[in-house]
DRENZAPA-195895 format. One record per residue (C-alpha): residue in three letters; chain; x, y, z. Coordinates in steps of 0.05 Angstrom, whole numbers. Layout:
% residues N
type->ala, mol->A, px->X, py->Y, pz->Z
...
***
This chain:
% residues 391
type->unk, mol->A, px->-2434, py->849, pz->1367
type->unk, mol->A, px->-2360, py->856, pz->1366
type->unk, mol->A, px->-2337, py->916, pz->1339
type->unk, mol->A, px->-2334, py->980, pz->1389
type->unk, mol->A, px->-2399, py->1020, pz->1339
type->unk, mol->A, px->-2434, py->964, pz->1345
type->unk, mol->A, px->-2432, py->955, pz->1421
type->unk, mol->A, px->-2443, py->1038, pz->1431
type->unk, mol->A, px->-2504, py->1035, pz->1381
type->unk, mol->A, px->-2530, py->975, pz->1419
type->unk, mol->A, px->-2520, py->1010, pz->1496
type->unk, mol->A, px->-2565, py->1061, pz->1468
type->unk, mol->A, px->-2627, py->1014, pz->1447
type->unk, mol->A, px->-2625, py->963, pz->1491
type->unk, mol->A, px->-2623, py->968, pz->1576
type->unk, mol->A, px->-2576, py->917, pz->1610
type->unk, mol->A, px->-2593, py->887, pz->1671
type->unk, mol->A, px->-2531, py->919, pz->1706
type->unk, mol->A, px->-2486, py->971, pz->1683
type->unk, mol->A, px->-2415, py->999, pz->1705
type->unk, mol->A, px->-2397, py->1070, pz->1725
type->unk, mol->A, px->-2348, py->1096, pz->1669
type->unk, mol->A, px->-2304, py->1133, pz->1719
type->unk, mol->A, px->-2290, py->1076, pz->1772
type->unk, mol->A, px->-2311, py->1005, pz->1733
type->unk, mol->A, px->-2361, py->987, pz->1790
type->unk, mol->A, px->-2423, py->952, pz->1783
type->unk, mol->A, px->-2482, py->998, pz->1786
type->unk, mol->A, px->-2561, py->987, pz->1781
type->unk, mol->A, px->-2591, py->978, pz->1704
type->unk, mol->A, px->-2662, py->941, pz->1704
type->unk, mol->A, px->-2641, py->905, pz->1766
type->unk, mol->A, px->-2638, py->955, pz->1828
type->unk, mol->A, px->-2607, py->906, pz->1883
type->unk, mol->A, px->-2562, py->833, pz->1880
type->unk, mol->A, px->-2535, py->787, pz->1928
type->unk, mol->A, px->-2508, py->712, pz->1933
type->unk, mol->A, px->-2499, py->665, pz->1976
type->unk, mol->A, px->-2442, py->649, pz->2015
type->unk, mol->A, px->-2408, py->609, pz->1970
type->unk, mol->A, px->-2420, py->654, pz->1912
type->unk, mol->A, px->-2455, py->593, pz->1868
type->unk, mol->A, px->-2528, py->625, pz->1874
type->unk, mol->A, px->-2544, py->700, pz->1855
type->unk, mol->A, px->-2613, py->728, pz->1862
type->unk, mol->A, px->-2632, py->800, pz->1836
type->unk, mol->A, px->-2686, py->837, pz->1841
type->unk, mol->A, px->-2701, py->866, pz->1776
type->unk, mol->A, px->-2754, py->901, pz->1734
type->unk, mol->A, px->-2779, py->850, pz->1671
type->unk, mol->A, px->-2736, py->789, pz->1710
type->unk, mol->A, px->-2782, py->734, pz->1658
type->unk, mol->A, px->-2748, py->784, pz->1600
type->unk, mol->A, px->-2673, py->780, pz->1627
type->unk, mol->A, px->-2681, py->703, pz->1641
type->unk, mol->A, px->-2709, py->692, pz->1577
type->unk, mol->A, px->-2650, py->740, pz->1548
type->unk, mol->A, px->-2597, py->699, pz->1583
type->unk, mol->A, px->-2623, py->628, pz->1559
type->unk, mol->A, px->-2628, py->660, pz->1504
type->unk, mol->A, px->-2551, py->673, pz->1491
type->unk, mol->A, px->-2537, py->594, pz->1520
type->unk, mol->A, px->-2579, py->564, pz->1468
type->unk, mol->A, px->-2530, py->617, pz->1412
type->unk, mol->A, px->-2469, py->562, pz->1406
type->unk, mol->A, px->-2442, py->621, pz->1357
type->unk, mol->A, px->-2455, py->687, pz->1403
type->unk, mol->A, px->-2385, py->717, pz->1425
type->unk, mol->A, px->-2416, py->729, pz->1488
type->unk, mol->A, px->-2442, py->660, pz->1503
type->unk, mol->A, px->-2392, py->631, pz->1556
type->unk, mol->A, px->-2413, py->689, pz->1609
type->unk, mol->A, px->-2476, py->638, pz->1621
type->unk, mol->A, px->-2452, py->564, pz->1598
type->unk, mol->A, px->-2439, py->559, pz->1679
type->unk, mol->A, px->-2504, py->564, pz->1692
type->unk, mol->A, px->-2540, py->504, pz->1721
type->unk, mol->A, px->-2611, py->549, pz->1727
type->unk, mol->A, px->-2624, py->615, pz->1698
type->unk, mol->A, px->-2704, py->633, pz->1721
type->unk, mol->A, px->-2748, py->683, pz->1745
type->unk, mol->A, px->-2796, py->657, pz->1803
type->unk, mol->A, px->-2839, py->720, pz->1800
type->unk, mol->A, px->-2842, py->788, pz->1757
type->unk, mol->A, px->-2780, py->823, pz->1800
type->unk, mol->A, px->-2732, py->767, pz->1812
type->unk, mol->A, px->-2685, py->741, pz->1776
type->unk, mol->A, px->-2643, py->679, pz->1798
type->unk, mol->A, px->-2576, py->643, pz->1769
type->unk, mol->A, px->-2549, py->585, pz->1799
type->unk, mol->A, px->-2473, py->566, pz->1777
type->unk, mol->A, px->-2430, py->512, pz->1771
type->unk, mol->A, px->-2371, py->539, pz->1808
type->unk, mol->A, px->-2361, py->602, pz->1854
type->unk, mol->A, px->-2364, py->667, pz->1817
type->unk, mol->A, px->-2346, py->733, pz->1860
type->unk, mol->A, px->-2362, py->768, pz->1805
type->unk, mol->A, px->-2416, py->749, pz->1761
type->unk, mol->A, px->-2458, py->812, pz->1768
type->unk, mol->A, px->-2411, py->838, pz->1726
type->unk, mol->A, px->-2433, py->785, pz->1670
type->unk, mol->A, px->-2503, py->820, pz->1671
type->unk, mol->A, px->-2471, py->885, pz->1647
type->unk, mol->A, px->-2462, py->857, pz->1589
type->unk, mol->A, px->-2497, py->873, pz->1524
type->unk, mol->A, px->-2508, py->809, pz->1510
type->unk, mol->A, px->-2558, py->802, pz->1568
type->unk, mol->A, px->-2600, py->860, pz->1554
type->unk, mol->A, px->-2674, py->831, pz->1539
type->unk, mol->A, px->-2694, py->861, pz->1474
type->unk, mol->A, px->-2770, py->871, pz->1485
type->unk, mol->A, px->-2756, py->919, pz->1535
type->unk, mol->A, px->-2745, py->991, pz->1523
type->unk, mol->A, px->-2675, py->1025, pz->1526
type->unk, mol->A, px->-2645, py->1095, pz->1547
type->unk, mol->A, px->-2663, py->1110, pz->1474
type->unk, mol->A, px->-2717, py->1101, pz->1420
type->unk, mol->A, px->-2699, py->1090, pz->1352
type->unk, mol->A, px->-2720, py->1141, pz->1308
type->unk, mol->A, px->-2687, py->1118, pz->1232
type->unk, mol->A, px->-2645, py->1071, pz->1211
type->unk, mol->A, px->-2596, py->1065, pz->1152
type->unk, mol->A, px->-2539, py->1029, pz->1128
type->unk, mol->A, px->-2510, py->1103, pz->1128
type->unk, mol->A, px->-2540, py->1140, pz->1178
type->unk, mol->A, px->-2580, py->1120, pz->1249
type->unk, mol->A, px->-2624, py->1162, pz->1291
type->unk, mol->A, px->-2643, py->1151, pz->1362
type->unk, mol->A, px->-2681, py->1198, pz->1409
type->unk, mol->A, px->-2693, py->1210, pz->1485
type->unk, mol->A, px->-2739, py->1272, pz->1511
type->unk, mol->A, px->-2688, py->1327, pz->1508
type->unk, mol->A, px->-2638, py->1293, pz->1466
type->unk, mol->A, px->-2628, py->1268, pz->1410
type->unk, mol->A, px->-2564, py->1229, pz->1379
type->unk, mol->A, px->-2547, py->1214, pz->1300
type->unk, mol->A, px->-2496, py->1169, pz->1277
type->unk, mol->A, px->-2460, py->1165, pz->1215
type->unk, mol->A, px->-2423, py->1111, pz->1178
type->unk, mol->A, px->-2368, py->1144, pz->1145
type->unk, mol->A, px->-2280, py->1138, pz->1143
type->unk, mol->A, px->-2243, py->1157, pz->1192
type->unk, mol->A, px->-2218, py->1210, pz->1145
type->unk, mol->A, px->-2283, py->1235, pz->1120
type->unk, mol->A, px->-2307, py->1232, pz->1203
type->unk, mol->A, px->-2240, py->1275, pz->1209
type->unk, mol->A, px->-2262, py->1331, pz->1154
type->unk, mol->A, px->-2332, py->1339, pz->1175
type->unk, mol->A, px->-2310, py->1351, pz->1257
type->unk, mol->A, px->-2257, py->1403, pz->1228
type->unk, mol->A, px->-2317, py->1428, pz->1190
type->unk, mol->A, px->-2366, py->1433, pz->1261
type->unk, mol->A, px->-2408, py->1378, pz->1230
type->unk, mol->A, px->-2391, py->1327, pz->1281
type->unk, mol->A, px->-2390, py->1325, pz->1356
type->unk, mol->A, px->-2347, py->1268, pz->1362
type->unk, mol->A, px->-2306, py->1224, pz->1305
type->unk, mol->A, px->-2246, py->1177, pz->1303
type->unk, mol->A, px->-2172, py->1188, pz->1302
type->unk, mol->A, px->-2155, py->1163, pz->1235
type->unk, mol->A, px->-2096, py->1107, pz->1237
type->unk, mol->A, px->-2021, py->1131, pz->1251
type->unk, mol->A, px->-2053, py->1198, pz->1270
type->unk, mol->A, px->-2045, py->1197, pz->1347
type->unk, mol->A, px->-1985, py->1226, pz->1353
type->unk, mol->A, px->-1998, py->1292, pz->1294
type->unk, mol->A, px->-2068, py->1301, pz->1322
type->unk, mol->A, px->-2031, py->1311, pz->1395
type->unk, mol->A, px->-1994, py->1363, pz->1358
type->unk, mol->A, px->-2039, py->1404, pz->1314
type->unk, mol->A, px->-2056, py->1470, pz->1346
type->unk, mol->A, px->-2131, py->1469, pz->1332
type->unk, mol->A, px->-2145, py->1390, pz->1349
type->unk, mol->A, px->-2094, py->1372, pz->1399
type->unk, mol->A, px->-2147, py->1400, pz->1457
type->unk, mol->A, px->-2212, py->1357, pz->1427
type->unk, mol->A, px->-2164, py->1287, pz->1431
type->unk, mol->A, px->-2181, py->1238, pz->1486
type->unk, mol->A, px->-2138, py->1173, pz->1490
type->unk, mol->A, px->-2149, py->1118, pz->1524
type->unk, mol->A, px->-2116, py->1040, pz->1528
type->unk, mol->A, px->-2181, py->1003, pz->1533
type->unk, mol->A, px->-2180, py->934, pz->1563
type->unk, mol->A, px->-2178, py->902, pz->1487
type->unk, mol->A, px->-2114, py->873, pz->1456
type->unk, mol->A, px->-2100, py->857, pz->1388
type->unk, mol->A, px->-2086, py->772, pz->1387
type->unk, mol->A, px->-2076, py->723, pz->1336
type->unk, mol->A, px->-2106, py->660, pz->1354
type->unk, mol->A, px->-2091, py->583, pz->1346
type->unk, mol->A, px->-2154, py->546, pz->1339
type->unk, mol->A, px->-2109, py->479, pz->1309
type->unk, mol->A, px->-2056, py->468, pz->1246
type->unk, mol->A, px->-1987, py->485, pz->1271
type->unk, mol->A, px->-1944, py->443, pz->1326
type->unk, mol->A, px->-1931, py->470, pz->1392
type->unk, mol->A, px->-1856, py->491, pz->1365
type->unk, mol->A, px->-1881, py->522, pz->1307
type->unk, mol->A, px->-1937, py->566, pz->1352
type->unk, mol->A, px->-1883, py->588, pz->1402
type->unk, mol->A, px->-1845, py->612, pz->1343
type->unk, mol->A, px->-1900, py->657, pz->1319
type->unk, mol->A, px->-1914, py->676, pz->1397
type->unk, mol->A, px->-1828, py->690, pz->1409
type->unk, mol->A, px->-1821, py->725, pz->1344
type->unk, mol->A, px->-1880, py->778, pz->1331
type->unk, mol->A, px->-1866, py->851, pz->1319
type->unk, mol->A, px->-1897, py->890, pz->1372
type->unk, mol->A, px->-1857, py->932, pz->1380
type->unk, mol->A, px->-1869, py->964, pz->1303
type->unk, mol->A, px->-1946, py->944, pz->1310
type->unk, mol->A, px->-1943, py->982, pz->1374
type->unk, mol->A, px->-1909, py->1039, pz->1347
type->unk, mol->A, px->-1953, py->1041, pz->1276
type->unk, mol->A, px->-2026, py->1021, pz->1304
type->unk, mol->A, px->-2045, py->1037, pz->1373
type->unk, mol->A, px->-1979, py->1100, pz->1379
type->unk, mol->A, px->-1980, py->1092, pz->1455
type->unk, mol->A, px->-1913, py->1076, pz->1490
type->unk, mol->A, px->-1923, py->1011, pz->1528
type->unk, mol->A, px->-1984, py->983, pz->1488
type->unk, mol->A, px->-1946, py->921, pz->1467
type->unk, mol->A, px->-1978, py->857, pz->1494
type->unk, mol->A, px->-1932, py->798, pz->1528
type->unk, mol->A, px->-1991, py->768, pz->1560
type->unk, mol->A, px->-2072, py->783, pz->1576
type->unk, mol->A, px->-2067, py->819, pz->1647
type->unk, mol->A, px->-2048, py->887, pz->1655
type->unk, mol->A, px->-1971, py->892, pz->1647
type->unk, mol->A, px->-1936, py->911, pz->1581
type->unk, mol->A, px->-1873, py->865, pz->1591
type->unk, mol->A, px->-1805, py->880, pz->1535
type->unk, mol->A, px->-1786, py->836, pz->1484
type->unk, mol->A, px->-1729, py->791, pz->1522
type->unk, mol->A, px->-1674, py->796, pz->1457
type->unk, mol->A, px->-1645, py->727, pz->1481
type->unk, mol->A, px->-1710, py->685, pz->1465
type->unk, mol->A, px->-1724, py->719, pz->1401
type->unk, mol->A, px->-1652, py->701, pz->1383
type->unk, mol->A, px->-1663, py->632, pz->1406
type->unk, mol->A, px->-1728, py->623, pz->1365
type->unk, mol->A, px->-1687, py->655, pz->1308
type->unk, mol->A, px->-1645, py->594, pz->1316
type->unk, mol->A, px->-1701, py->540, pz->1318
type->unk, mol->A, px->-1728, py->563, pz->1246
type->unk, mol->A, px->-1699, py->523, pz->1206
type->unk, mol->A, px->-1705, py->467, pz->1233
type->unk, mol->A, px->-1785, py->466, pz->1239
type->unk, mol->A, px->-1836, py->433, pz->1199
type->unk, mol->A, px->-1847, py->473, pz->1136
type->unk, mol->A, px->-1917, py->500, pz->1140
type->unk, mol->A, px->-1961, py->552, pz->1115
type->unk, mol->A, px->-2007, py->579, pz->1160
type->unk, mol->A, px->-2062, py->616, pz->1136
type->unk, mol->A, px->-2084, py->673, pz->1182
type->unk, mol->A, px->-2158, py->697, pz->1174
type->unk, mol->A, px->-2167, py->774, pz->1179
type->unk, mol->A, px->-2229, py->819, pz->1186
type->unk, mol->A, px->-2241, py->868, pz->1138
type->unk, mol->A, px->-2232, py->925, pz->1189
type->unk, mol->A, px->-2182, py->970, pz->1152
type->unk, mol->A, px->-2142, py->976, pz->1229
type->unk, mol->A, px->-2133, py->907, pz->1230
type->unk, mol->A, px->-2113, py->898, pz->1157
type->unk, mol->A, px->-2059, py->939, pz->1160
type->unk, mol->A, px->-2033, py->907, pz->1231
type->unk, mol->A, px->-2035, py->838, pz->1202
type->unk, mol->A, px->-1991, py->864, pz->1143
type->unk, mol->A, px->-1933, py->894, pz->1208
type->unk, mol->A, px->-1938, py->824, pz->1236
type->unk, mol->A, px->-1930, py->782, pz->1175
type->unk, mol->A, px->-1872, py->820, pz->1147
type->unk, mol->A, px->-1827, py->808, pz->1208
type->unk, mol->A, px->-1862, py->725, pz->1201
type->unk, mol->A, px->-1834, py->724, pz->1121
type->unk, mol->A, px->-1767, py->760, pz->1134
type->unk, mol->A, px->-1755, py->704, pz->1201
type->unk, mol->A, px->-1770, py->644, pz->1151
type->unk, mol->A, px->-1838, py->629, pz->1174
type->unk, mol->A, px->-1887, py->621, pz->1129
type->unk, mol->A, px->-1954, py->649, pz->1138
type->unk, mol->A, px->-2002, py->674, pz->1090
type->unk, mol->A, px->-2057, py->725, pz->1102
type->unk, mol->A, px->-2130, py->711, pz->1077
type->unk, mol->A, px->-2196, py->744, pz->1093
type->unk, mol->A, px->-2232, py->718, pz->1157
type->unk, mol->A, px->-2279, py->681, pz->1114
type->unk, mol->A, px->-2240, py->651, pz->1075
type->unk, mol->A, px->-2247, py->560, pz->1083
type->unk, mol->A, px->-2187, py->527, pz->1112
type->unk, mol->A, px->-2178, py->580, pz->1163
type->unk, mol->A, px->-2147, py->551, pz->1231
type->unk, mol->A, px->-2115, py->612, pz->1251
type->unk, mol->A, px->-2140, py->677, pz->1262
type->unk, mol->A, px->-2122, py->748, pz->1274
type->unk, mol->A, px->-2176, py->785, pz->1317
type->unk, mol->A, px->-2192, py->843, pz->1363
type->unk, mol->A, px->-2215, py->821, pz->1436
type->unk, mol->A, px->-2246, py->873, pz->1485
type->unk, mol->A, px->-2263, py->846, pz->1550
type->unk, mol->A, px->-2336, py->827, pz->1559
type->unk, mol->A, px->-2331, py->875, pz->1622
type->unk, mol->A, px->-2286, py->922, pz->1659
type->unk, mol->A, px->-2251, py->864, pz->1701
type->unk, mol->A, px->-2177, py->830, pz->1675
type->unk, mol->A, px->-2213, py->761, pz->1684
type->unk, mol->A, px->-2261, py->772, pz->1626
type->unk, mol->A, px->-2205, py->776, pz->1575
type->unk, mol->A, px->-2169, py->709, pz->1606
type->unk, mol->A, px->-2241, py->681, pz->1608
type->unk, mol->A, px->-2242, py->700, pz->1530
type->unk, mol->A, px->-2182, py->657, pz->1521
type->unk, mol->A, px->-2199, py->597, pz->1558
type->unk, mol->A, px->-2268, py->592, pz->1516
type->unk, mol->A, px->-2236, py->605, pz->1452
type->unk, mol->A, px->-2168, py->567, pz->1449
type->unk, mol->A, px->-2188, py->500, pz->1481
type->unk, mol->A, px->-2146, py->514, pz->1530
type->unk, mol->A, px->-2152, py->451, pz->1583
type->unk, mol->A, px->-2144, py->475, pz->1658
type->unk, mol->A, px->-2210, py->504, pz->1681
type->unk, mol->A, px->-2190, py->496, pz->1748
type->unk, mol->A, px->-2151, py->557, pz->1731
type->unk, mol->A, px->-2207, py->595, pz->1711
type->unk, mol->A, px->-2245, py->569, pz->1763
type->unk, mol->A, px->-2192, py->592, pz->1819
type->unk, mol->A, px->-2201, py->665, pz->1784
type->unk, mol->A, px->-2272, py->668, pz->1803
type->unk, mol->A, px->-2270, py->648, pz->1867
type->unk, mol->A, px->-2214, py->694, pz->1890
type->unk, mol->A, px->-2217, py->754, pz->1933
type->unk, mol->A, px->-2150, py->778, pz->1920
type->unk, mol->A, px->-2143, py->760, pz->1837
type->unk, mol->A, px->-2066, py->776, pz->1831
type->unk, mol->A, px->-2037, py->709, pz->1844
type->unk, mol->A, px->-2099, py->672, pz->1810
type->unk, mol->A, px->-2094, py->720, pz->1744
type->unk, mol->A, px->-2016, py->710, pz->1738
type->unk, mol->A, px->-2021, py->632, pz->1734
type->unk, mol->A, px->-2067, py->630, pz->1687
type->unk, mol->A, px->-2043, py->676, pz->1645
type->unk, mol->A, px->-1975, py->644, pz->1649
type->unk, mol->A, px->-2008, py->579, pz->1631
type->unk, mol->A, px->-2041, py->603, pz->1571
type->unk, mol->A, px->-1972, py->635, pz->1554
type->unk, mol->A, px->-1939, py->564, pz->1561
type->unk, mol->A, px->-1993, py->536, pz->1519
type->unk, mol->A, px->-1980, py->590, pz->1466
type->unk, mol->A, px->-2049, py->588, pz->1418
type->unk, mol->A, px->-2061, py->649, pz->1450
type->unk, mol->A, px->-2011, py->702, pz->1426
type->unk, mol->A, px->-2016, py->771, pz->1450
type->unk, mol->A, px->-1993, py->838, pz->1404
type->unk, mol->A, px->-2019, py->900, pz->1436
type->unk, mol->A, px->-2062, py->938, pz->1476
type->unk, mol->A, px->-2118, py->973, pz->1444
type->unk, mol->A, px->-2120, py->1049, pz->1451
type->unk, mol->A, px->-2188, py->1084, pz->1431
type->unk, mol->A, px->-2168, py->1156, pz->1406
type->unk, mol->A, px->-2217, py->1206, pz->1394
type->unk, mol->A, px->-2240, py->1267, pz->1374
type->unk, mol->A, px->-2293, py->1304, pz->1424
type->unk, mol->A, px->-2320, py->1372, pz->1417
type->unk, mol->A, px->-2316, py->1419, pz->1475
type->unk, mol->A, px->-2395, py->1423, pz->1469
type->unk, mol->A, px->-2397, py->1370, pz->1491
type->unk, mol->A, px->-2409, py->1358, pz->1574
type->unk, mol->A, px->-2413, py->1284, pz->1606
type->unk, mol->A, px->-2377, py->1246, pz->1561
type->unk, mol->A, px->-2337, py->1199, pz->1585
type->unk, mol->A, px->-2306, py->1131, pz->1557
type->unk, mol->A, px->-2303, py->1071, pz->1602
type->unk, mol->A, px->-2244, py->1020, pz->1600
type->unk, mol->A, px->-2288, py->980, pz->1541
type->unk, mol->A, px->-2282, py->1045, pz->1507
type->unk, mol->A, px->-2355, py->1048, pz->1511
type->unk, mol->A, px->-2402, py->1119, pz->1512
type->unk, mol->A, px->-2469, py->1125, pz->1560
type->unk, mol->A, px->-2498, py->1180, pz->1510
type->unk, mol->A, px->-2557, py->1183, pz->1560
type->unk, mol->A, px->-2505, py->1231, pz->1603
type->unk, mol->A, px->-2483, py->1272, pz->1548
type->unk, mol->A, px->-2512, py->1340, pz->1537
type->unk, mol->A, px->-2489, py->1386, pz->1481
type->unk, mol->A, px->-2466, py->1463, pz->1486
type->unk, mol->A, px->-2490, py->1514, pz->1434
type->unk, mol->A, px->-2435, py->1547, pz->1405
type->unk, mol->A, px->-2393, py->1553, pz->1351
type->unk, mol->A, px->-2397, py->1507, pz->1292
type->unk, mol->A, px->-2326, py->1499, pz->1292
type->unk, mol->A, px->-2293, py->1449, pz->1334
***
């Protein structure tokens, strides 16, 4: 599960282990009510509810070679559950924060009942229940979405693209819009193909500042590397890359894009700068064969800067893990975070755009809802207002 619906609709059905408070990002009790490790931080132990379940659910995603999720557990050495309430996970290397791992929805085990029952299920339309509540939701544009909360028909829908900034503005809507930069960024990714040149080119000479403007509307969403800062273009090393052009190997790189409309149209920002600089990169759908290059939307794994760092280690080959390691193990992440992110920079298959801002619509009937930094929903605290149909 990698898109944002998917993940939400998922939270509802299925309990994690551990979960995180929306408003401060801590770790808070799921199925497993108390956690502690051992002084070196290799050795976790958890006293859960359905422990055989979670282990089973954790080997489980190991054994997946093609789950997104699956390096939260590759460092484990021994995932088991010595008796009904205990859980225990035994690492390679120190981890400080590997309860976070178990928030995951990747580690919910899926025999075990969630803060909702499922009620129907469509292509179009899903159902899920809870005594006292009950939540629908509906596959449909982000323009139709937009028409039927005008109407009073929804409770909550999507800001369609390029429509921050008009939405802020318009006298009926501009009170229902909540914005958030979620910790998600908008990368193209290296997998092989180009020289190291050629990459830095791409990396020195993207567009975020028009992607940043056009897609997520937020002032300082562009992306110069995966922890928290937003960083400015530095004019003197795009003119130098400018300057290297010509004098690169000529060729095509074929980036692979989802079909998520969103992404479609950032792709298109991107690769007009690309063509107009004299690189040469052609788009083609995510499936397409061939593909060595990839344009993609990563949202951390969890509400800590680590897990999107972690996310590019695993998935660009990059070759320090004693970097990654040193990020676990630290107390104080700051120094740890900035190498590594400045190595991944250096090694350049990586290539941040933007941050990712979540922009939505919410209905004042609404009370409890609140989006955590994944942009993720915990409908079980929502409760709904009667009122007026209108939003």
């Amino acid at each position: 599960m990698e898109s944002r619906d998917e993940t939400t609709l998922a939270r509802a059905l299925f309990a994690t282990p551990l979960r995180t408070d929306p408003v401060t990002g801590a770790v808070v009790p799921g199925l497993c009510t108390a956690w502690k490790a051992s002084s070196d931080f290799r050795r976790w132990t958890f006293n859960c509810r359905s422990a055989p379940s979670i282990a089973a659910a954790l080997r489980r995603v190991v054994r997946m070679h093609e789950a997104p999720a699956r390096w939260l557990f590759t460092g484990a050495t021994r995932i088991a559950a010595p008796s009904a309430s205990s859980l225990v996970v035994q690492l390679e290397e120190p981890w400080r924060r590997f309860p976070y791992a178990l928030t995951a929805v990747a580690a919910a085990p899926r025999f075990v009942p969630g803060p909702f029952r499922l009620v129907s299920g469509s292509s179009r339309r899903v159902v899920v229940r809870r005594p006292g509540l009950t939540v629908v939701f509906r596959r449909l544009t982000a323009l139709a979405a937009l028409r039927e909360f005008r109407k009073g028909r929804l409770d909550e829908a999507p800001v369609p693209l390029g429509d921050i900034v008009a939405t802020r503005r318009d006298a009926r809507l501009g009170a229902t819009l909540r914005t958030r930069r979620v910790l998600a960024q908008d990368v193209v990714v290296f997998r092989g193909g180009p020289t190291l040149p050629v990459i830095h080119a791409y990396w020195d000479t993207a567009n975020r500042t028009d992607y940043a403007q056009l897609v997520p509307e937020l002032p300082g969403s562009a992306a110069f590397g995966l922890v928290g800062r937003s960083g400015r273009q530095d004019p003197a090393r795009f003119r130098d890359a400018l300057k290297r052009i010509p004098s690169l190997p000529r060729v095509q790189v074929r980036i692979g894009v989802p079909p998520d409309p969103v992404l479609r149209f950032g792709a298109r920002v991107l690769y007009a700068e690309w063509r107009d600089d004299g690189l040469g990169p052609v788009l083609v759908a995510d499936s397409a064969g061939n593909v060595t290059t990839d344009f993609r939307r990563w949202t951390a794994a969890y509400p800590q800067a680590e897990a999107l760092l972690a996310e590019a280690v695993y998935r660009s080959g990059f070759g320090r893990p004693d970097l990654l390691a040193a990020v676990y193990a630290a107390t104080d992440q700051g120094p740890a975070l900035e190498r590594l992110d400045g190595a991944l920079r250096a090694l350049g298959r990586v290539v941040p755009i933007a941050w990712v801002v979540d922009a939505r619509l919410v209905s004042p009937r609404l009370e409890g809802w609140r989006e955590d930094v994944l942009g993720s929903i915990d409908y079980a605290e929502v409760r709904s207002r009667a009122s007026s149909r209108r939003p």
